[in-house]
PARO-705668 format. One record per residue (C-alpha): residue number from 1; residue in three letters; x, y, z. Coordinates in pm, whole numbers, plus 32768, in hexadecimal, padded with zeros to 4 digits. Layout:
BEGIN
{NUM, "Ala", {X, Y, Z}}
...
This chain:
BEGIN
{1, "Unk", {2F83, 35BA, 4A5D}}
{2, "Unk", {3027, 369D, 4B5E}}
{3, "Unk", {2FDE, 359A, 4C7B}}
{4, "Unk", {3075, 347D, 4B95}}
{5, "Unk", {3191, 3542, 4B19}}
{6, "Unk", {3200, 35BA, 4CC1}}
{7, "Unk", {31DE, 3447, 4D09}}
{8, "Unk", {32C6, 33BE, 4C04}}
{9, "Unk", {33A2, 34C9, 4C53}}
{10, "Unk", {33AE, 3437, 4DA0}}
{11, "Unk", {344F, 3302, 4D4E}}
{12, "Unk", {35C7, 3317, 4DB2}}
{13, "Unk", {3612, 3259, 4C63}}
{14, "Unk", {354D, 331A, 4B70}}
{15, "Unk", {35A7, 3467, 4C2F}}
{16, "Unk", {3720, 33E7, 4BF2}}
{17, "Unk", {36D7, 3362, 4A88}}
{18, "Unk", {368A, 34B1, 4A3E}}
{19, "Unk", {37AB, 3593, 4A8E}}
{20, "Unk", {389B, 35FD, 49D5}}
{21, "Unk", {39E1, 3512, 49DB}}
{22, "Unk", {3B24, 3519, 4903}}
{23, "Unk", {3B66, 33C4, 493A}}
{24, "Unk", {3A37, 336E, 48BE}}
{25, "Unk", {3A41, 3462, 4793}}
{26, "Unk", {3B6C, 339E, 4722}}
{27, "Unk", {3AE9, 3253, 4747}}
{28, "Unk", {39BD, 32B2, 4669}}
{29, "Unk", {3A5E, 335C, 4540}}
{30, "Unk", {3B81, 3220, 4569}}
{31, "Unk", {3A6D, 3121, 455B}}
{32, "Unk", {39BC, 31B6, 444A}}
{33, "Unk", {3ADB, 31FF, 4356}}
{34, "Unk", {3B56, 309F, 437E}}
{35, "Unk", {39F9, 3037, 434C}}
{36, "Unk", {399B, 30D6, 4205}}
{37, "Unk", {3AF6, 30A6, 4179}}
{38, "Unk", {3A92, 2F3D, 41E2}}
{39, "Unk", {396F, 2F66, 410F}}
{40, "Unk", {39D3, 3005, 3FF6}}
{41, "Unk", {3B11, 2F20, 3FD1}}
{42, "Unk", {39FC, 2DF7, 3FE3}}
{43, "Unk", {38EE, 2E97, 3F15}}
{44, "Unk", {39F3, 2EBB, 3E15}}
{45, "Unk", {3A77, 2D1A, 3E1E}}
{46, "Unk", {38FE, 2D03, 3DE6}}
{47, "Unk", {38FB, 2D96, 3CB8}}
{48, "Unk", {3A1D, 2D26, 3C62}}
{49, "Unk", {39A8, 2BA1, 3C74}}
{50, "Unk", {385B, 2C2A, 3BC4}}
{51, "Unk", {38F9, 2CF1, 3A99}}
{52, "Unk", {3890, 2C80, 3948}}
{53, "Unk", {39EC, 2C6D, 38B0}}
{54, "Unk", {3B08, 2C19, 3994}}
{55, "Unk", {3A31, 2BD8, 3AB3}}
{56, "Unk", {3A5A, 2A88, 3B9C}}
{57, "Unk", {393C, 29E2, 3B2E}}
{58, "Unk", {3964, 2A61, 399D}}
{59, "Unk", {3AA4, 29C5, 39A3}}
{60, "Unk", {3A57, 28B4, 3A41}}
{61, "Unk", {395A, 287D, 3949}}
{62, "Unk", {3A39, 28A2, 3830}}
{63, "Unk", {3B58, 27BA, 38CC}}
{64, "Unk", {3A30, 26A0, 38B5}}
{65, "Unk", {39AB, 26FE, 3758}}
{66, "Unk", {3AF5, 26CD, 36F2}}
{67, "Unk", {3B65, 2590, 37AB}}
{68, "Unk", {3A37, 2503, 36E9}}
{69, "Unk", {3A72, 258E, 357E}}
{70, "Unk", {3BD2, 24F1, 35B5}}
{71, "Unk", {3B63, 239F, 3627}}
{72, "Unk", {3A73, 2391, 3514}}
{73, "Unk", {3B37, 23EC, 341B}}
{74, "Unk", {3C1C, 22C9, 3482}}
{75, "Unk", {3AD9, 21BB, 33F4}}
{76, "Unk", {3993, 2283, 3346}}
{77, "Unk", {38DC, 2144, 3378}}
{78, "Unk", {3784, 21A7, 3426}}
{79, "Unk", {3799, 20A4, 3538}}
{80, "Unk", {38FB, 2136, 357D}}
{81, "Unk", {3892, 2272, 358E}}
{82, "Unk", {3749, 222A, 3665}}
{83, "Unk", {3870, 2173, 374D}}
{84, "Unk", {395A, 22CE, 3752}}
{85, "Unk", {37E6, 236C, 379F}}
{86, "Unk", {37CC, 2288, 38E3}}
{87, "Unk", {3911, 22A9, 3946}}
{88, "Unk", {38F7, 2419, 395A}}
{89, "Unk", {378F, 240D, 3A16}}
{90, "Unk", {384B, 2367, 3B1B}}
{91, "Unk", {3997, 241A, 3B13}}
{92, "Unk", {38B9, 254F, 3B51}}
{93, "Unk", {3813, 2484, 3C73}}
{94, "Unk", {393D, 243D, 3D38}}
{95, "Unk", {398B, 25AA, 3D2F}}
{96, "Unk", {39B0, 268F, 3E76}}
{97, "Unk", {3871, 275C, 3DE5}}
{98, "Unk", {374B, 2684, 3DE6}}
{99, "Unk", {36BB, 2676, 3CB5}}
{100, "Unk", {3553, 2570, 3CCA}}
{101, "Unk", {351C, 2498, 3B73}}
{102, "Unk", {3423, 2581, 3B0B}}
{103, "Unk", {34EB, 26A7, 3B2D}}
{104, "Unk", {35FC, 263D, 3A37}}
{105, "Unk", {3588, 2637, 38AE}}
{106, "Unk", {36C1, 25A5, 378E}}
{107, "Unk", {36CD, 25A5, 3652}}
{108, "Unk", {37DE, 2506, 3517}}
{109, "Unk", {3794, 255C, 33B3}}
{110, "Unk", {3872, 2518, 3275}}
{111, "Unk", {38CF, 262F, 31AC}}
{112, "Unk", {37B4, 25C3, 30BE}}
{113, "Unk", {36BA, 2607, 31C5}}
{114, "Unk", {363C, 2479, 3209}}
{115, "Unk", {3611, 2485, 336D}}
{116, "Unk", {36EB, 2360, 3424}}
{117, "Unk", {3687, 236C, 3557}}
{118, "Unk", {35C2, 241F, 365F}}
{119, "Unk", {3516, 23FE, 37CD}}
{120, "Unk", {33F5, 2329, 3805}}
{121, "Unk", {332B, 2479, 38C9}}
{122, "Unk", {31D8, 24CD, 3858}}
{123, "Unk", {31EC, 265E, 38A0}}
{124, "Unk", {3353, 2646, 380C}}
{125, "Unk", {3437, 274B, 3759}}
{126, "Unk", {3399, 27A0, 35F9}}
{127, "Unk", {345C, 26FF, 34F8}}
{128, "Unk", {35AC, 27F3, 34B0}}
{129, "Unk", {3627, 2798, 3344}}
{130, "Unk", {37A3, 27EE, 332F}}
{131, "Unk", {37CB, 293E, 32E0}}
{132, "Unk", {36B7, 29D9, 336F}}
{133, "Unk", {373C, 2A9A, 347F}}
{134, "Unk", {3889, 2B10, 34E4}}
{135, "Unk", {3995, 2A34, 35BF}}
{136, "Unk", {3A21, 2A76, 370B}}
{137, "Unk", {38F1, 2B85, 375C}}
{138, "Unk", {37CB, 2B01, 3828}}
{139, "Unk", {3691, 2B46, 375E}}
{140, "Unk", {351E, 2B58, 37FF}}
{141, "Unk", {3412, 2A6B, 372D}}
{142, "Unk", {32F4, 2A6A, 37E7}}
{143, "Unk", {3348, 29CE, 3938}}
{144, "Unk", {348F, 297B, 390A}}
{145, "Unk", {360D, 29F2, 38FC}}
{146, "Unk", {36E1, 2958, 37E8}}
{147, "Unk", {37ED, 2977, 3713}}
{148, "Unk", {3896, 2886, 3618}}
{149, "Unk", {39FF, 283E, 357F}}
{150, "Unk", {3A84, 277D, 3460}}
{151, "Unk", {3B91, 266B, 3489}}
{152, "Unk", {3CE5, 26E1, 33F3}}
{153, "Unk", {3CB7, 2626, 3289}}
{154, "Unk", {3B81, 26CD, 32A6}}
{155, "Unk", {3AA1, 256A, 3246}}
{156, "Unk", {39F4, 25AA, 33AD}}
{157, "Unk", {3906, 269A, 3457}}
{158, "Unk", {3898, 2651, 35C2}}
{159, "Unk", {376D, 272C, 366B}}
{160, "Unk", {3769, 2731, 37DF}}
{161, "Unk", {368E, 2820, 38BB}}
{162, "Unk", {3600, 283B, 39FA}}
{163, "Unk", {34A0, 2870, 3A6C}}
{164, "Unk", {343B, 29B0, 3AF2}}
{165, "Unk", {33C3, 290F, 3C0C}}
{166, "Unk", {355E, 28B4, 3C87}}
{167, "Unk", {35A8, 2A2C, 3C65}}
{168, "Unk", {3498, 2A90, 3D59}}
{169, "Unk", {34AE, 294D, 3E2B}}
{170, "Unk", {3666, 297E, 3E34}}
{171, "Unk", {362C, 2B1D, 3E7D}}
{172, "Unk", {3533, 2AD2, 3F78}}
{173, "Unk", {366E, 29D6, 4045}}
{174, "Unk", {3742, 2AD5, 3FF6}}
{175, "Unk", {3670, 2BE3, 408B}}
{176, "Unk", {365A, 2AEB, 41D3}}
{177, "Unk", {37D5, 2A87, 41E3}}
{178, "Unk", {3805, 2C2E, 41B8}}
{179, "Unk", {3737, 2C54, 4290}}
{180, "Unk", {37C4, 2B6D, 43AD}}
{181, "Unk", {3930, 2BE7, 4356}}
{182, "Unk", {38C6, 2D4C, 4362}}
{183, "Unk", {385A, 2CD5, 44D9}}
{184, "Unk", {3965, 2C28, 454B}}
{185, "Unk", {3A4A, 2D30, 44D5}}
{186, "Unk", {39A1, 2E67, 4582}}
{187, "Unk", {39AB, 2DC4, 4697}}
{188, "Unk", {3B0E, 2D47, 46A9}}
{189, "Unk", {3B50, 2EB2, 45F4}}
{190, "Unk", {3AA5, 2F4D, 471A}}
{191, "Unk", {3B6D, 2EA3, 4810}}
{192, "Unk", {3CB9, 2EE7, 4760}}
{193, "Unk", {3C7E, 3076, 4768}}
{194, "Unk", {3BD1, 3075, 48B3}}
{195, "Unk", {3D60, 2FEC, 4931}}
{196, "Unk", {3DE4, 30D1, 4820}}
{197, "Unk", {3D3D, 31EF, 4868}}
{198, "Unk", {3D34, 31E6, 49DA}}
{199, "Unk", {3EE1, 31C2, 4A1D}}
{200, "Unk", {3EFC, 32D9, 48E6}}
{201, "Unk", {3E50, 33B9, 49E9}}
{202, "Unk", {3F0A, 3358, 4B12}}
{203, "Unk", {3FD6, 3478, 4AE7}}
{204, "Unk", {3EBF, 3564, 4B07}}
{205, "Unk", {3E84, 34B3, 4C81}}
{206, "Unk", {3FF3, 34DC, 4CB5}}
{207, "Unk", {3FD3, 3664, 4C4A}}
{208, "Unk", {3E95, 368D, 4D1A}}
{209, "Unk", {3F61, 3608, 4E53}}
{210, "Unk", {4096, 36F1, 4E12}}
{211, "Unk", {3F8F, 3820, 4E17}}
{212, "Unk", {3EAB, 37AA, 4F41}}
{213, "Unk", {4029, 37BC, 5004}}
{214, "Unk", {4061, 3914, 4FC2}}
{215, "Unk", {4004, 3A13, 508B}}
{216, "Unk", {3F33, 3B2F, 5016}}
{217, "Unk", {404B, 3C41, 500C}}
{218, "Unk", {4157, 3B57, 4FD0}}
{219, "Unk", {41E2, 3BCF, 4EA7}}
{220, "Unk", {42EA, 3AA8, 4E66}}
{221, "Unk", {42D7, 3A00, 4CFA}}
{222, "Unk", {4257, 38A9, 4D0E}}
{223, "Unk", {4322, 378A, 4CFD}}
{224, "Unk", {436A, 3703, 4B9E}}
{225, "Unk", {4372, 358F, 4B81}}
{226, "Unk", {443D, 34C6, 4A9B}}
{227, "Unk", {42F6, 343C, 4A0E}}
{228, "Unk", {421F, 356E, 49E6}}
{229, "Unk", {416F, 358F, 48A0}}
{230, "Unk", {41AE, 3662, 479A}}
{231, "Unk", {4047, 36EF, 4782}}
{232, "Unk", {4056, 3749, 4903}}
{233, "Unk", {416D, 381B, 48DD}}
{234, "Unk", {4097, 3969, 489A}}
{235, "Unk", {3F71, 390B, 49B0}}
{236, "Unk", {40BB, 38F6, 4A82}}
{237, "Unk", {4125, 3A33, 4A1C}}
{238, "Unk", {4021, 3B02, 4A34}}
{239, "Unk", {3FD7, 3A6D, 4B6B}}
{240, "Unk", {4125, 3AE7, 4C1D}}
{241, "Unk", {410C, 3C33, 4B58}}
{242, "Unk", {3FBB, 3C5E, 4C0C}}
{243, "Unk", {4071, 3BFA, 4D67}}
{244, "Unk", {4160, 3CF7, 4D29}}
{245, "Unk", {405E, 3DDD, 4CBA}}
{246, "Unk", {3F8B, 3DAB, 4E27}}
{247, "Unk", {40C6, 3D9F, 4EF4}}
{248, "Unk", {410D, 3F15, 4E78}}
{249, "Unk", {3FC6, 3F71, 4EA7}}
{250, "Unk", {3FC1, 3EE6, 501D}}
{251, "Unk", {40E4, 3F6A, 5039}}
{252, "Unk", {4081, 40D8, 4FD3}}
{253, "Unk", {3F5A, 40B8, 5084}}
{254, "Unk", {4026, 408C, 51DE}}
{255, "Unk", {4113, 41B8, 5171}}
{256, "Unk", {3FF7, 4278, 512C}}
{257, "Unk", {3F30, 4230, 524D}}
{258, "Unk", {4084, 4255, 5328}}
{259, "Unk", {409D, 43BB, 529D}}
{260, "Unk", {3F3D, 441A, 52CF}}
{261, "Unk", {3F63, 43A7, 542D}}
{262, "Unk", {408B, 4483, 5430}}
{263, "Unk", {4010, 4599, 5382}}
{264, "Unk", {3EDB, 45C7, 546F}}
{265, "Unk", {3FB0, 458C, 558F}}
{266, "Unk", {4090, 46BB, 5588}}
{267, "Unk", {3F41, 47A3, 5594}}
{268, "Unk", {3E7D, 46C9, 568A}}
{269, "Unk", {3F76, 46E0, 577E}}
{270, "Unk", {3FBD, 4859, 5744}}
{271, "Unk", {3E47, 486E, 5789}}
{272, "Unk", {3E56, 478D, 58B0}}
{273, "Unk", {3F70, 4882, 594D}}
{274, "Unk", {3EAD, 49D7, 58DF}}
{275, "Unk", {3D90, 4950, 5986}}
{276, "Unk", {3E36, 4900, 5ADE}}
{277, "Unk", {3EFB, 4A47, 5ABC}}
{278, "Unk", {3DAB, 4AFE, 5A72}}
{279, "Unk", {3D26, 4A6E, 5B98}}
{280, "Unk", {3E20, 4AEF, 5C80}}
{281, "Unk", {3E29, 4C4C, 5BE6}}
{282, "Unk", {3DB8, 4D89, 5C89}}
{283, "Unk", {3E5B, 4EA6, 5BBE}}
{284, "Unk", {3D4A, 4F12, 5ABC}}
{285, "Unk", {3E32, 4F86, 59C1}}
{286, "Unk", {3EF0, 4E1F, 59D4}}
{287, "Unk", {3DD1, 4D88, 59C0}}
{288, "Unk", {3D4A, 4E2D, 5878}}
{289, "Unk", {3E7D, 4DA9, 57F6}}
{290, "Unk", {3E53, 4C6C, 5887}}
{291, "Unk", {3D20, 4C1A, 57CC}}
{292, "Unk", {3D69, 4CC3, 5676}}
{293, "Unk", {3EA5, 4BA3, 56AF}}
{294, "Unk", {3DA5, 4A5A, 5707}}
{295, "Unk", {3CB0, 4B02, 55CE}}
{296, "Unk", {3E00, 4AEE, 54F9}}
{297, "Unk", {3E30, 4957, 5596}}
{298, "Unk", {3CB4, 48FA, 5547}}
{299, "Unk", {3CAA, 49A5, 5404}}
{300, "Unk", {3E28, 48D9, 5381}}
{301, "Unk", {3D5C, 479F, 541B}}
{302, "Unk", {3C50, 47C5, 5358}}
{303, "Unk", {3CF9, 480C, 5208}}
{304, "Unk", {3DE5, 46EF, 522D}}
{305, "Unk", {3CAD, 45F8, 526C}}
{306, "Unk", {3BC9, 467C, 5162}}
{307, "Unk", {3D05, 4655, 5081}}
{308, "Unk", {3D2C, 44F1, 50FC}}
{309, "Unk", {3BB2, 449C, 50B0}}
{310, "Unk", {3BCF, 4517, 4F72}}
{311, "Unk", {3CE3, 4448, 4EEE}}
{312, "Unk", {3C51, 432D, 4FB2}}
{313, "Unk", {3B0A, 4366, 4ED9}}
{314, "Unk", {3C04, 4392, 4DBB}}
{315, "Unk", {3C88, 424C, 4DCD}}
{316, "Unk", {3B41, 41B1, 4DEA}}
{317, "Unk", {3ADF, 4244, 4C94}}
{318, "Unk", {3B06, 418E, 4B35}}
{319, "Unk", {3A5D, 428C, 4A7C}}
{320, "Unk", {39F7, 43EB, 4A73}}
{321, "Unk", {38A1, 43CA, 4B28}}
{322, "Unk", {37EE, 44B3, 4A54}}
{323, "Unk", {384D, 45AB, 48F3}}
{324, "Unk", {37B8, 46D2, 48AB}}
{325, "Unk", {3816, 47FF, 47DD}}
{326, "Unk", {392E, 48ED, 488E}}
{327, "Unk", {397F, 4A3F, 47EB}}
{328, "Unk", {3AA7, 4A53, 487A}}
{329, "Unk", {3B0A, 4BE1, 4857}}
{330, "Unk", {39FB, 4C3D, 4930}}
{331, "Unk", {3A62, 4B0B, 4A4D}}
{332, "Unk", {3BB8, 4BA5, 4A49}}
{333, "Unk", {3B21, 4CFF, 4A81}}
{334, "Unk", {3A43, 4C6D, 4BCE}}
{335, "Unk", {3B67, 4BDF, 4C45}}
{336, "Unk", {3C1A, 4D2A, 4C28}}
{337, "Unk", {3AFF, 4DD4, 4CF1}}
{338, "Unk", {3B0B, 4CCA, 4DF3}}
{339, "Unk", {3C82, 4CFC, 4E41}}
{340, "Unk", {3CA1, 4E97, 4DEB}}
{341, "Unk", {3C99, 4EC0, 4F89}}
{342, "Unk", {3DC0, 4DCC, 4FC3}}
{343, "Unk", {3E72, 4E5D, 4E89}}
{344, "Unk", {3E23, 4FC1, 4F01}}
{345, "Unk", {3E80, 4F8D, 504B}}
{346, "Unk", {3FE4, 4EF2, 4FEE}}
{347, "Unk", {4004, 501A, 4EDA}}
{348, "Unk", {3FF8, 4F20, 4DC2}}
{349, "Unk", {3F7C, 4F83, 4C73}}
{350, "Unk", {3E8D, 4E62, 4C1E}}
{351, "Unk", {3E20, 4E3A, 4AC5}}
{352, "Unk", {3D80, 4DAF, 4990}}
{353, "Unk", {3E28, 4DC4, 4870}}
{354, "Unk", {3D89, 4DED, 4704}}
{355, "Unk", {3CE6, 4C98, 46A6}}
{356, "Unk", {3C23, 4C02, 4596}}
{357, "Unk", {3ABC, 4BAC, 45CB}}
{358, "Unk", {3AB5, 4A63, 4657}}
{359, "Unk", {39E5, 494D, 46BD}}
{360, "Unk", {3A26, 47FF, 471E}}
{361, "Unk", {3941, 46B9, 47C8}}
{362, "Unk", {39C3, 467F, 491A}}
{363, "Unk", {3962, 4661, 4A8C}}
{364, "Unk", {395E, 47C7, 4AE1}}
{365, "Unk", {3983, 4781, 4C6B}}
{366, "Unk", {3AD4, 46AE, 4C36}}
{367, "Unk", {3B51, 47DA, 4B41}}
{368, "Unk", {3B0E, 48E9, 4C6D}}
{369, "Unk", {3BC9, 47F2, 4D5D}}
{370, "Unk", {3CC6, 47BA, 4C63}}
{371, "Unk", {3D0D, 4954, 4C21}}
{372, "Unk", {3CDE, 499E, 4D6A}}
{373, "Unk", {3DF8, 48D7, 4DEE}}
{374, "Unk", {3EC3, 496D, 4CE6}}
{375, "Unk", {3E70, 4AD2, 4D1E}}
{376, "Unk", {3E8B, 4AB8, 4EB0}}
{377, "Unk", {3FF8, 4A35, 4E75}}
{378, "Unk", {4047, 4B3F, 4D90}}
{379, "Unk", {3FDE, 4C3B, 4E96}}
{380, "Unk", {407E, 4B9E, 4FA3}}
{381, "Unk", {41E6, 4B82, 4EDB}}
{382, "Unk", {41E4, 4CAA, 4E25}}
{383, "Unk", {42A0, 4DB4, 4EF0}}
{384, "Unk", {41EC, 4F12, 4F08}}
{385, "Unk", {41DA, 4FE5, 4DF0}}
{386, "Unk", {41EA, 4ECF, 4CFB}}
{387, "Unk", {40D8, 4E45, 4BD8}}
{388, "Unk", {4009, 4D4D, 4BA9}}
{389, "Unk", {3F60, 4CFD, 4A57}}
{390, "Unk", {3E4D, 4C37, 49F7}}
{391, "Unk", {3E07, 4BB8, 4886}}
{392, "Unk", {3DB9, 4ABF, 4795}}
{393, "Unk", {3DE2, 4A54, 465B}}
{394, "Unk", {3D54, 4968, 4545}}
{395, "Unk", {3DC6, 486B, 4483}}
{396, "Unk", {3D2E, 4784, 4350}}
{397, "Unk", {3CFC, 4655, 445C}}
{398, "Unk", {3D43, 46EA, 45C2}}
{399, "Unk", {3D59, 4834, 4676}}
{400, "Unk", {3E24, 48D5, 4786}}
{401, "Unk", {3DE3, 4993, 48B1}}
{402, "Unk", {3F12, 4A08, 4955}}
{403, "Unk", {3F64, 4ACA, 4A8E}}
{404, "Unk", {40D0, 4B81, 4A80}}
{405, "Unk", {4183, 4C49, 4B5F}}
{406, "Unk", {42DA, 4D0C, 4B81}}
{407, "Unk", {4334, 4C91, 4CEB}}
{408, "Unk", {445B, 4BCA, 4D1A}}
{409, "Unk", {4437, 4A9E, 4C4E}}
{410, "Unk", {4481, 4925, 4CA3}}
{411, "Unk", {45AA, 4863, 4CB4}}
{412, "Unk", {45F6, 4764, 4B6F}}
{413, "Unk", {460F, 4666, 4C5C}}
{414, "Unk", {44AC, 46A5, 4D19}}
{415, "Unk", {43C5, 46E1, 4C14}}
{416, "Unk", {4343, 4583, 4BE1}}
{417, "Unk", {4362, 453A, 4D5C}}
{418, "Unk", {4271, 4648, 4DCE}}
{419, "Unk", {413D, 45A8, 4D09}}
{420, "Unk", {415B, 448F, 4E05}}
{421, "Unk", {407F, 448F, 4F45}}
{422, "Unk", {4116, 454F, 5082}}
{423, "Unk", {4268, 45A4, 4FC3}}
{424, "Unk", {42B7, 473B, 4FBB}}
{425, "Unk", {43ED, 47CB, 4F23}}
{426, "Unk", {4510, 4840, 4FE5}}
{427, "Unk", {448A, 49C4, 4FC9}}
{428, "Unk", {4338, 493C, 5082}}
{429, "Unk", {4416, 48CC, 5198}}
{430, "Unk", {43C5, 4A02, 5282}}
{431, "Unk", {4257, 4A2C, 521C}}
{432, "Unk", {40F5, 49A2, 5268}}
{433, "Unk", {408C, 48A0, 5184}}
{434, "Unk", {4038, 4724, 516D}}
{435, "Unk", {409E, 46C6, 5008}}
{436, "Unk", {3F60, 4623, 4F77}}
{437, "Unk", {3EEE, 4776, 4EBA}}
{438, "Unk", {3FCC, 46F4, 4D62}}
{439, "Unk", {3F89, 45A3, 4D9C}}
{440, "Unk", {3DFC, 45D3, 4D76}}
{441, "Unk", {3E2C, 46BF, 4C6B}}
{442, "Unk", {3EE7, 45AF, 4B70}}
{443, "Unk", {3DCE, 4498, 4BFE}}
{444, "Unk", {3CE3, 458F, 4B84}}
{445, "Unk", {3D6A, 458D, 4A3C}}
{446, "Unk", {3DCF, 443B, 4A09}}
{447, "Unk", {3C4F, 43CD, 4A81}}
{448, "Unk", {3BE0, 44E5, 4961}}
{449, "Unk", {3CC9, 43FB, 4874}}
{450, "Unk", {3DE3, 4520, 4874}}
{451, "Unk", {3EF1, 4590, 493F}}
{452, "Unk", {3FAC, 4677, 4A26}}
{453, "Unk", {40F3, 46FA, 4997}}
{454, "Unk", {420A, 47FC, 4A00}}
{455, "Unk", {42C2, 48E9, 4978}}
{456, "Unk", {43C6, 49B1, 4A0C}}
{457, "Unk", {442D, 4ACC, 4916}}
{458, "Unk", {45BB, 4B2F, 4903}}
{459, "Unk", {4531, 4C86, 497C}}
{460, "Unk", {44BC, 4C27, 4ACD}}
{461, "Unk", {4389, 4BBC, 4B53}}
{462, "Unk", {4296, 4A5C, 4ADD}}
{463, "Unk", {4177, 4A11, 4A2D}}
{464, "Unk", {4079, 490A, 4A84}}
{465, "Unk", {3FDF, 488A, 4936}}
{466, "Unk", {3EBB, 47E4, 495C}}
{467, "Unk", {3E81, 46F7, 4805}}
{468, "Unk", {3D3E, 467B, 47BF}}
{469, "Unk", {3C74, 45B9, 467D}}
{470, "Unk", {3B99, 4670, 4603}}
């Protein structure tokens, strides 16, 4: 079966046969909602001609019943009667049904019940006396359909039925003629939505052209045309929102690159002197100094490119790679240990203030990098002598961890700017730094489904909230 089923799949027009097309999606469900409202609409003339009261045939039936309960009634004289009879025989001859001798059955009573005339069949109708059935409803006696009628001065009923062989002989044509019709219409029908349905998806060629034209980062709307359908408008739409959407990106991709570049330039070529100057130097005391400078270069390098990696490895996420239960009091107290030198050294007074028990599902690694890049710019702001506080607190769907200080604070106008990648306030201006430390904190959050907020208190000083689900 596998050998069979690779070598039909071969076949260029089977392989294309079975691919998924719109055009040919439409064409289908077109074809085949003409075609059974087609059928239904024909199904239903069917029974329509068939129908025991009402029908074609019933009141055809009656019309000739009738016709010869009038005549009759005109001269009740058998042989007059047996003439009306013949008349009627070939009346229903010369008809567009074709009705064979044998097929057709008549009969003409008085109201007495004396039988006037009748058919000369052997397997004929059974004799009908008048009164015995109802008029203008085609009754079953054995194998035939009839129905009778009186004539208006009621003197005159007339009989007539088919044989049950015309039914089944007249469905079976109209089965074929159906048949045939249904034929010649699919395939005109075919043709017709094939044209219909290939120009009503012209514009889709005409949309596929405008996009192949644009370039990849060209964030220009596309043309509108005068004929562009309605239901392309949102594809259209959404397709220039996403240009706009990959243009920015490009376009903060180059900035961000550019200041990386930039960033790692400063140091590398501060390095690049040291180490020429270094070379030259005799003086051990200069040179001590010298080296404790290039240490300084190497060590800003560094920082700024593990920072860079780890936004770059930020941006690549779409979810927090792993969860797993953080108590968070006791990772604010590690991180307090891990920066008491820097704090002590500066004569800060680092921290933790009184906090619930806590515990929340996140990527512990990405909450270290995320506090440490707050803490380390706390320290590095915060003049000497000042405080820096640690915390968090709990809410009935999220939490907080915040780190506060009482340095200077930040400018109204700066404190949405300085989540952004390489942008430092105007007090930074004069200090080391490369501006990326806020920007992976709030990535951090936002990857953890929270965010980064900050507060500046009237007082002096900010506060770094970090808001997360719990």
């Amino acid at each position: 079966m596998k050998i069979i089923r690779h070598w039909l799949e071969q076949l260029p027009l089977l392989r294309l046969l079975c691919q998924p097309s719109l055009f040919r999606r439409l064409l289908l469900w077109q074809a085949a909602s003409v075609l059974v409202l087609y059928s239904l609409v024909t199904l239903g003339q069917l029974w329509r001609s068939q129908a025991p009261q009402g029908g074609t045939l019933a009141r055809e039936l009656s019309m000739i019943a009738g016709a010869g309960a009038r005549f009759a009634s005109l001269d009740t004289r058998p042989e007059r009667a047996q003439a009306v009879a013949r008349q009627l025989q070939e009346i229903v001859a010369t008809q567009g049904i074709t009705v064979k001798p044998h097929e057709f059955a008549i009969q003409i009573w008085d109201r007495d019940g004396t039988l006037l005339a009748r058919d000369a069949l052997t397997d004929t109708l059974p004799l009908t006396r008048p009164g015995s059935a109802p008029v203008e409803t085609r009754t079953q006696l054995g194998h035939w359909y009839w129905l009778g009628a009186w004539s208006p001065d009621r003197k005159i009923w007339a009989v007539v039925g088919l044989s049950q062989a015309f039914y089944e002989r007249n469905n079976a044509e109209l089965a074929h003629v159906f048949l045939l019709a249904l034929l010649v219409l699919h395939a005109m029908l075919l043709c017709g939505l094939w044209l219909a349905t290939r120009m009503g998806l012209k514009p889709l060629a005409s949309l596929s052209e405008r996009i192949r034209q644009r370039t990849a980062d060209d964030p220009t709307p596309l043309a509108r045309l005068r004929d562009d359908p309605l239901e392309l408008a949102p594809i259209i739409a959404a397709l220039d929102a996403q240009a706009a959407q990959v243009a920015r990106l490009r376009s903060t991709e180059r900035r961000f690159f550019a200041d990386a570049a930039h960033e790692l330039r400063t140091p590398l070529a501060v390095i690049s002197a040291q180490v020429h100057v270094l070379a030259q130097e005799r003086d051990p005391a200069r040179l001590a100094q010298l080296q404790a400078a290039l240490q300084r270069g190497v060590q800003r390098s560094a920082q700024v490119l593990t920072k860079v990696l780890t936004l770059a490895r930020l941006d690549a996420l779409e979810r927090v790679p792993r969860k797993l239960a953080v108590d968070i009091p006791e990772l604010l107290q590690a991180r307090i240990a891990e920066y008491a030198p820097l704090a002590i050294a500066k004569a800060l007074d680092l921290g933790l203030k009184p906090s619930p028990a806590c515990r929340i599902e996140a990527d512990e690694d990405l909450l270290i990098s995320a506090l440490d890049n707050l803490i380390a710019n706390a320290i590095h702001y915060v003049p000497s002598g000042g405080t820096v506080s640690l915390g968090c607190r709990q809410f009935e769907t999220s939490m907080e961890i915040f780190v506060e200080d009482d340095g200077h604070g930040i400018a109204p106008d700066e404190r949405e700017r300085i989540f952004n990648r390489f942008e430092r306030g105007r007090s930074a201006a004069h200090t080391s730094g490369s501006g990326l430390g806020l920007a992976i904190a709030r990535d951090i959050a936002r990857l953890h489904g929270g965010d980064l907020l900050l507060t500046c208190p009237a007082t002096g000083g900010c506060c770094f909230v970090m808001r997360l689900p719990r």
